[in-house]
TIMI-299715 format. One line per 3 residues: number of its first residue (from 1); their letters; for each residue x, y, z of N, C-alpha, C. Coordinates in steps of 0.05 Angstrom, whole numbers, plus 5000, padded with zeros to 4 digits. Each point is the difference from the previous one (the first is absolute). Example, Ala and Ser with C-alpha at 12.3 -4.5 7.8 and 13.67 -1.06 7.14 Angstrom:
# residues 2
1) as) 5264:4886:5156:4982:5024:5000:5018:5024:5000  4993:5021:4986:5016:5024:5001:4985:5022:5014
# end
This chain:
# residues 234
1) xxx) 1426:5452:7580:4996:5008:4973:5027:5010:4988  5002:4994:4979:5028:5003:4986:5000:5037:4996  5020:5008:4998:5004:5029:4993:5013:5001:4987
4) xxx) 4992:5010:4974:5028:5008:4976:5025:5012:5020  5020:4997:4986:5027:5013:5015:5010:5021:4989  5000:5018:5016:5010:5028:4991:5018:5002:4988
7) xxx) 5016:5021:4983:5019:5010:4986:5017:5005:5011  5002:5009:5017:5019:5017:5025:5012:4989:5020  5022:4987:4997:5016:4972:5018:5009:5026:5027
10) xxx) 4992:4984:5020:5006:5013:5026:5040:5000:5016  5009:4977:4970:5031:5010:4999:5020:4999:4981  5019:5011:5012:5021:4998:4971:5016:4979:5000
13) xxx) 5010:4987:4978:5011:4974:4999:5034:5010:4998  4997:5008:5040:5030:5003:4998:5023:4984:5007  4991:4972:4992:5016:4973:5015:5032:5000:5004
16) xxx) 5008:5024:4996:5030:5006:5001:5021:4976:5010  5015:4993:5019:5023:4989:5006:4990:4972:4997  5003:4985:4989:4986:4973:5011:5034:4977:5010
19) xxx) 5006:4982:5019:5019:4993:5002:4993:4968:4989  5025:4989:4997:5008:4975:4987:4979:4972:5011  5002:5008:5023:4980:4970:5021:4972:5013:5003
22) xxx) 4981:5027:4995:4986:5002:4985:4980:4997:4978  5020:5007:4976:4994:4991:4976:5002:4964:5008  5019:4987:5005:4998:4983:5000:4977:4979:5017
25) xxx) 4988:5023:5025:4975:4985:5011:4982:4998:4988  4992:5033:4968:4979:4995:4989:4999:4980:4985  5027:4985:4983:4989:4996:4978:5003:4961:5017
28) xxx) 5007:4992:5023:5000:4980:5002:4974:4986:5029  4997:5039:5014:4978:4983:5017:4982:5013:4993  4991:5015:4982:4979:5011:4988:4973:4983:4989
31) xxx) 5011:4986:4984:4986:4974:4998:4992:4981:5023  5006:5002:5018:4999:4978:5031:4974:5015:5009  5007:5026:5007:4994:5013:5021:4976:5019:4984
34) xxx) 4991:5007:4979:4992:5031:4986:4978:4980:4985  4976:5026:4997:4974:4989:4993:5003:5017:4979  4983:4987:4974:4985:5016:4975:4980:5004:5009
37) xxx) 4994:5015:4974:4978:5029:5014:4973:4980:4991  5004:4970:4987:4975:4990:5000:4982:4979:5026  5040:4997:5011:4991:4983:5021:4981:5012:5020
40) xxx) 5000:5029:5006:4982:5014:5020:4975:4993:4999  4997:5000:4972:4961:4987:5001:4991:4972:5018  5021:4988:5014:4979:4983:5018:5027:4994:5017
43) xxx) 4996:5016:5028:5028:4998:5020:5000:4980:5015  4979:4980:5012:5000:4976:5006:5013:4980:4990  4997:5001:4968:5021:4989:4989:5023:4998:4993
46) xxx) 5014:5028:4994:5019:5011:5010:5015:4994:5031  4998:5002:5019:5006:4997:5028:4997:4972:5005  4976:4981:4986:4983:4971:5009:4992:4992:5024
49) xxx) 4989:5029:5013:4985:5002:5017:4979:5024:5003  4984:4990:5016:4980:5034:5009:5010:5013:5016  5025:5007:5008:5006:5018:5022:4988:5023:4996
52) xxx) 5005:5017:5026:4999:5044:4991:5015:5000:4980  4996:5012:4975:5029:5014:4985:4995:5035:5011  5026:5007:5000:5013:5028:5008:5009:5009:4988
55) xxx) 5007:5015:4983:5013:5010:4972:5021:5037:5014  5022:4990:4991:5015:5021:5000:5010:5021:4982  4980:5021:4991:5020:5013:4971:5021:5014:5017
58) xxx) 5021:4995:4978:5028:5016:4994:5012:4999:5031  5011:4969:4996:5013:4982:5020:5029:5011:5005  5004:5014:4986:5031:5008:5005:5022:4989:5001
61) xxx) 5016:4999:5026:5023:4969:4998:4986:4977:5016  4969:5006:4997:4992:4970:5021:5002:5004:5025  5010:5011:5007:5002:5002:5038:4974:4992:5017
64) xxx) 4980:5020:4989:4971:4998:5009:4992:4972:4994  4996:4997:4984:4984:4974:4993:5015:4971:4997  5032:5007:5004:5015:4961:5003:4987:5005:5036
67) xxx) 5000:5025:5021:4996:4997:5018:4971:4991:5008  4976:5004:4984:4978:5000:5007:4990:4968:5000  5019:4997:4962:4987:4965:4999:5010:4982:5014
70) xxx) 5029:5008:5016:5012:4979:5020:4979:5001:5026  4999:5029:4999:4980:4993:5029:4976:4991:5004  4983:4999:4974:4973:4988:4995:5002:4979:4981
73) xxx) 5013:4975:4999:4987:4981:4991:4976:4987:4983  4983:5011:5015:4970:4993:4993:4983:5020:4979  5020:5008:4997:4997:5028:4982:5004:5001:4970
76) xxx) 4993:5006:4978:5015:4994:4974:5002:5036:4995  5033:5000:5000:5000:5038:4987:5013:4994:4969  4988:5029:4988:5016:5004:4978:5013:5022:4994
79) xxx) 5022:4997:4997:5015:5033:4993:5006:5006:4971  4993:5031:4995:4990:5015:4978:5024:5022:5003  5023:4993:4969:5020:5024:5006:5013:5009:4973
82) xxx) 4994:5019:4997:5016:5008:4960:5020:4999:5003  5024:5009:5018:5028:5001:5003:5011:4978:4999  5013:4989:4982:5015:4980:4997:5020:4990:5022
85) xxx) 5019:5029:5007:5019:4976:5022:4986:5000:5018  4983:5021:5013:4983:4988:5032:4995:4975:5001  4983:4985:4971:4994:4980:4999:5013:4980:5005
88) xxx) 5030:4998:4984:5024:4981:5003:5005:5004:5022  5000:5013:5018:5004:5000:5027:4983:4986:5009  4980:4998:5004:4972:4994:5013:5005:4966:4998
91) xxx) 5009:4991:4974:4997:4977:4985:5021:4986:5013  5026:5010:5001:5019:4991:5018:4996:4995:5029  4985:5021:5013:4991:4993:5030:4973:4981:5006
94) xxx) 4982:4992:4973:4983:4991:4998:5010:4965:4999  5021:4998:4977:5010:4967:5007:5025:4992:5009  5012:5029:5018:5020:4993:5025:4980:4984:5026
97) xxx) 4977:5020:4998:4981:4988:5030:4984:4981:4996  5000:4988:4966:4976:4978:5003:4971:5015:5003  4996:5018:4999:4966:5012:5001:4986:4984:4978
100) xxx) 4983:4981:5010:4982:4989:4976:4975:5018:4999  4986:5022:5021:4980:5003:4995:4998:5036:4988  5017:5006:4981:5011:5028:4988:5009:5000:4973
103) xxx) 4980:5004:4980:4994:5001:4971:5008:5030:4990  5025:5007:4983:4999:5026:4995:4993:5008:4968  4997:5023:4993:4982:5004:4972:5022:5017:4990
106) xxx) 5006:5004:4982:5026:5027:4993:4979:5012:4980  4982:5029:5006:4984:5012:4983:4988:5022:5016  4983:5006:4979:4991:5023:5011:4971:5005:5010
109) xxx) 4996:5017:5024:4984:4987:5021:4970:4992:4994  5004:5026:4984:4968:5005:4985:4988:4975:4988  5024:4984:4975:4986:4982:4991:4999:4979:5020
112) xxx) 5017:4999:5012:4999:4968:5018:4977:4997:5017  4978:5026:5009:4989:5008:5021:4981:4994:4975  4992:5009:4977:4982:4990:4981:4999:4976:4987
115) xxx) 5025:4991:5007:4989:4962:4995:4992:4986:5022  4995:5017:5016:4993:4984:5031:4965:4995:4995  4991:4975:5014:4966:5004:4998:4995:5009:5025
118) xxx) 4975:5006:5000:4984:5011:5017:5000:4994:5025  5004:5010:5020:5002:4992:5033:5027:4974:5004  5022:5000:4991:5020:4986:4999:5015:5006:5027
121) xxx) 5007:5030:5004:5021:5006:5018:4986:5005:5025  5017:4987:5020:4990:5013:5032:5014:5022:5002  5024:5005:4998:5017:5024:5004:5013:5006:4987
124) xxx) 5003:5026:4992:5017:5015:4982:5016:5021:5007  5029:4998:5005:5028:5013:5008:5006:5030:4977  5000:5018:5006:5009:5021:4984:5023:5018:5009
127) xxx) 5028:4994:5006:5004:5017:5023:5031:5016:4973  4989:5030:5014:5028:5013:4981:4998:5007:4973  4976:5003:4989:4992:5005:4976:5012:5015:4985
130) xxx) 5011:5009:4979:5016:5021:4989:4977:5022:5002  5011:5020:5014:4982:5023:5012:4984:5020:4983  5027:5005:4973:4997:5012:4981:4989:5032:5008
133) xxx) 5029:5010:5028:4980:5021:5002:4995:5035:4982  5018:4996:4983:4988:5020:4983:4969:5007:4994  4991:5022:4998:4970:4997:4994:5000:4994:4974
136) xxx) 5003:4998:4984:5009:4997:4968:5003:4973:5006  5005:4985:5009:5011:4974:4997:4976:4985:5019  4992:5012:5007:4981:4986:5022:4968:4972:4985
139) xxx) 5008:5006:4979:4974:4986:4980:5016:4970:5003  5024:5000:4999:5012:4976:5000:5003:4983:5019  4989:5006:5023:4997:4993:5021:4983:4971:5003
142) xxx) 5015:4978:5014:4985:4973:4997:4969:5005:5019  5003:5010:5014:4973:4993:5017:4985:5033:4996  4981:4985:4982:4981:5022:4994:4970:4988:5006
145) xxx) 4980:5010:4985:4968:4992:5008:4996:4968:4985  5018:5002:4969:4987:4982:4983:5019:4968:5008  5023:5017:5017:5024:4971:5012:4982:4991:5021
148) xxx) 4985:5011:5014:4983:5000:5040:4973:4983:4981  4988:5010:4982:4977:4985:4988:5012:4969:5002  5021:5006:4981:5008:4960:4986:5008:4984:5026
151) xxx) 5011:5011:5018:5002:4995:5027:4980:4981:5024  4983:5027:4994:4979:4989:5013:4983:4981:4981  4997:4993:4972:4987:4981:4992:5018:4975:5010
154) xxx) 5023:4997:5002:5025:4983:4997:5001:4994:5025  4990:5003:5021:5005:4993:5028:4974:4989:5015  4999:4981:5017:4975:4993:5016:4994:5020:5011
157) xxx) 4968:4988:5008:4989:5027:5023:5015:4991:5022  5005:5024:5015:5020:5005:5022:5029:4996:5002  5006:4994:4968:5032:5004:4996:5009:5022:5012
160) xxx) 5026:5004:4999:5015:5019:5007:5025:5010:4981  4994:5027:4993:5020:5021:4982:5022:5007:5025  5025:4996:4999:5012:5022:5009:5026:5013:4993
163) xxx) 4996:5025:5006:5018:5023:4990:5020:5020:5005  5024:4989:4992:5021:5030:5014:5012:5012:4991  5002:5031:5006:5008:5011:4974:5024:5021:5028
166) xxx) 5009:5013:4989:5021:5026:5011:4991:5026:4987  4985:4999:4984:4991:5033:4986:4974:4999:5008  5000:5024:5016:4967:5009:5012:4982:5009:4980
169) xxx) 5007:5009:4972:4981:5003:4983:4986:4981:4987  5020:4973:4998:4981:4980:4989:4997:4986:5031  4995:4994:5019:4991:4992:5021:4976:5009:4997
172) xxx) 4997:5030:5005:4970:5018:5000:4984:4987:4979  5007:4997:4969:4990:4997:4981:4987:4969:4998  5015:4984:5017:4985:4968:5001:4986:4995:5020
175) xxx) 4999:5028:5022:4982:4992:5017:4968:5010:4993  5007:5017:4988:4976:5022:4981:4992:4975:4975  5015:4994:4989:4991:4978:4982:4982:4971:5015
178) xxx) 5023:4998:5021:4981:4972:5012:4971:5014:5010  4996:5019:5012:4975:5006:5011:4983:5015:4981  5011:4999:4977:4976:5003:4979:4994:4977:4976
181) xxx) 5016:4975:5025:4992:4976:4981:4977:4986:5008  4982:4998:4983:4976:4983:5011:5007:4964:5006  5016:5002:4997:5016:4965:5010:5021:4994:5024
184) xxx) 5014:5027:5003:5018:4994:5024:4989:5022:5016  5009:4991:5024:5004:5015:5025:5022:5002:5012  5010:5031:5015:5026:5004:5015:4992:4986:5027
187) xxx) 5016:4984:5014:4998:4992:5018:4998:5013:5023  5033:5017:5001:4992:5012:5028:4984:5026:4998  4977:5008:4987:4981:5020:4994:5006:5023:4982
190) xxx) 4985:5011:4990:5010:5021:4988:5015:5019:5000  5008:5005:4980:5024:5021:4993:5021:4983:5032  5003:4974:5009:5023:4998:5012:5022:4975:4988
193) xxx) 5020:5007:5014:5016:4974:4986:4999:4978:5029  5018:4980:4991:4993:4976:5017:5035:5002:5007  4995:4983:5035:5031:4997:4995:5004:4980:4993
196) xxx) 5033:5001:5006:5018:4982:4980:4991:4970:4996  5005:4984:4987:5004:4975:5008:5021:4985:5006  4995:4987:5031:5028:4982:5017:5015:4991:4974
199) xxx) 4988:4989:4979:5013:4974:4987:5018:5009:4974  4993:5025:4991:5003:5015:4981:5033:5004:5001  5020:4983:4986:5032:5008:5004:5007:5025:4998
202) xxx) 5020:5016:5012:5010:5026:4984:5022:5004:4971  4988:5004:4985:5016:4996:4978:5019:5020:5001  5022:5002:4975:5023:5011:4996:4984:5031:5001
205) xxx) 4977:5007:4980:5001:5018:5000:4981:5021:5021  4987:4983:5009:4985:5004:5032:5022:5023:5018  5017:4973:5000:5022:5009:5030:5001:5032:4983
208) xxx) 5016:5008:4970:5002:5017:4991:4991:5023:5006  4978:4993:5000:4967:5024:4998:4998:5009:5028  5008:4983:5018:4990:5003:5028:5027:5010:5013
211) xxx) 5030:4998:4985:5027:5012:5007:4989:5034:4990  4990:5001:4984:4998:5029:4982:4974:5011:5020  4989:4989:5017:4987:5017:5022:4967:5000:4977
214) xxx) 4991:4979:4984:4983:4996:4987:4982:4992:5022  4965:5004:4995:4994:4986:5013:4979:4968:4985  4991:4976:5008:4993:4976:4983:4964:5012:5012
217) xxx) 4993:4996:4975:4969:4997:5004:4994:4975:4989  4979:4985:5017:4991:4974:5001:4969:5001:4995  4992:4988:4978:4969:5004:4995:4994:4968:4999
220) xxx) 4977:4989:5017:4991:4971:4987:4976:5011:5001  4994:4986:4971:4967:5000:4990:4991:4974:5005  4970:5000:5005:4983:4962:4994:4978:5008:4977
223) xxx) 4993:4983:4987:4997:4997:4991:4955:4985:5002  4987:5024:4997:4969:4993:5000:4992:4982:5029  5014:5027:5023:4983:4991:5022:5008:5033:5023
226) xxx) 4974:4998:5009:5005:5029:5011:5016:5003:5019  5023:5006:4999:5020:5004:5026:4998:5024:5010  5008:4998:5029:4998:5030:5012:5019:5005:5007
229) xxx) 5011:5015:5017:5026:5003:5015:5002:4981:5026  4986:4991:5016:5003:4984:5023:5002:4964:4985  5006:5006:4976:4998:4968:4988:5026:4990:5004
232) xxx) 5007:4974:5024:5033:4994:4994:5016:5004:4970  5025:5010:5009:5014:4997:4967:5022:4983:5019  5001:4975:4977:5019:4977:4990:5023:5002:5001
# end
């Protein structure tokens, strides 16, 4: 079900430095590689196949996901990123490696996740969210009740959400959110997090968080099937 889109953008459009080969990936592989926000209404056609699609918001410089779609093939991902140069980065490592099966969106997550139809995504990547940890600032926060709703309309039964954050206040707050969603479930049981995933790259600002003696909380949700804690995690 479609959800109006909130007022309240979960970031700031601070696209600061952008470099020359960059700009220059958006404005020449942008078009190759980057979907309109109408193409989402039917991703078979888009991709021109039925694969899984896997959707990555706020792809960053691509690390995660040029690594995921090289390694799955059979897979169709899409990456979701407002930052301009991450993108041109992404775009550059995207048709250095030839990845045909990696579609990226340059927007914002909310709408792209509301042009999606109904039960589209098998998996959905969230990792590093802008934490926003001020309490004052905390409304702006991407993953809230009404983001986990569109979510779970937007994903098959037994899809998979997953989530990493470095601030234990919003960790707490999406695990309290997923378990008061009547559509998802925490995998590794309540009030726990899940570990890591093998496949999951360490990004620039990972290593960061985890140099600064941070610690990574890992949440995967599914999506309308009762998991318990003894349920393999993926």
């Amino acid at each position: 079900s479609d959800i109006t889109k909130r007022t309240i953008r979960s970031f700031v459009n601070r696209n600061g430095r952008i470099t020359l080969s960059q700009k220059k990936a958006l404005t020449e592989l942008l078009p190759l590689y980057g979907v309109r926000k109408e193409e989402l209404r039917d991703l078979g056609l888009l991709f021109k196949n039925q694969n899984p699609v896997y959707l990555e918001i706020g792809t960053g410089n691509g690390l995660n996901i040029i690594n995921l779609a090289d390694s799955y093939p059979g897979v169709s991902f899409l990456g979701c990123e407002i930052y301009k140069p991450g993108l041109g980065r992404t775009l550059m490592q995207l048709d250095q490696q030839k990845i045909s099966n990696l579609r990226v969106i340059l927007g914002d997550a909310m709408d792209v996740v509301n042009s999606l139809l109904e039960k589209t995504l098998d998996r959905v990547y969230v990792f590093f969210p802008d934490p926003w940890p001020k309490k004052r600032h905390n409304k702006r926060r991407l993953i809230n009740a009404q983001f986990l709703e569109m979510i779970g309309f937007k994903m098959k039964t037994n899809g998979r959400l997953y989530i990493a954050t470095d601030c234990v206040t919003y960790a707490d707050q999406i695990i309290e959110l997923i378990e008061s969603s009547p559509r998802l479930d925490n995998i590794a049981g309540p009030k726990c997090f899940a570990p890591r995933p093998s496949w999951r790259e360490t990004t620039r600002f990972e290593s960061r968080a985890l140099a600064e003696g941070s610690r990574i909380f890992e949440i995967v949700a599914c999506v309308n099937l009762r998991c318990n804690s003894h349920k393999r995690l993926e």
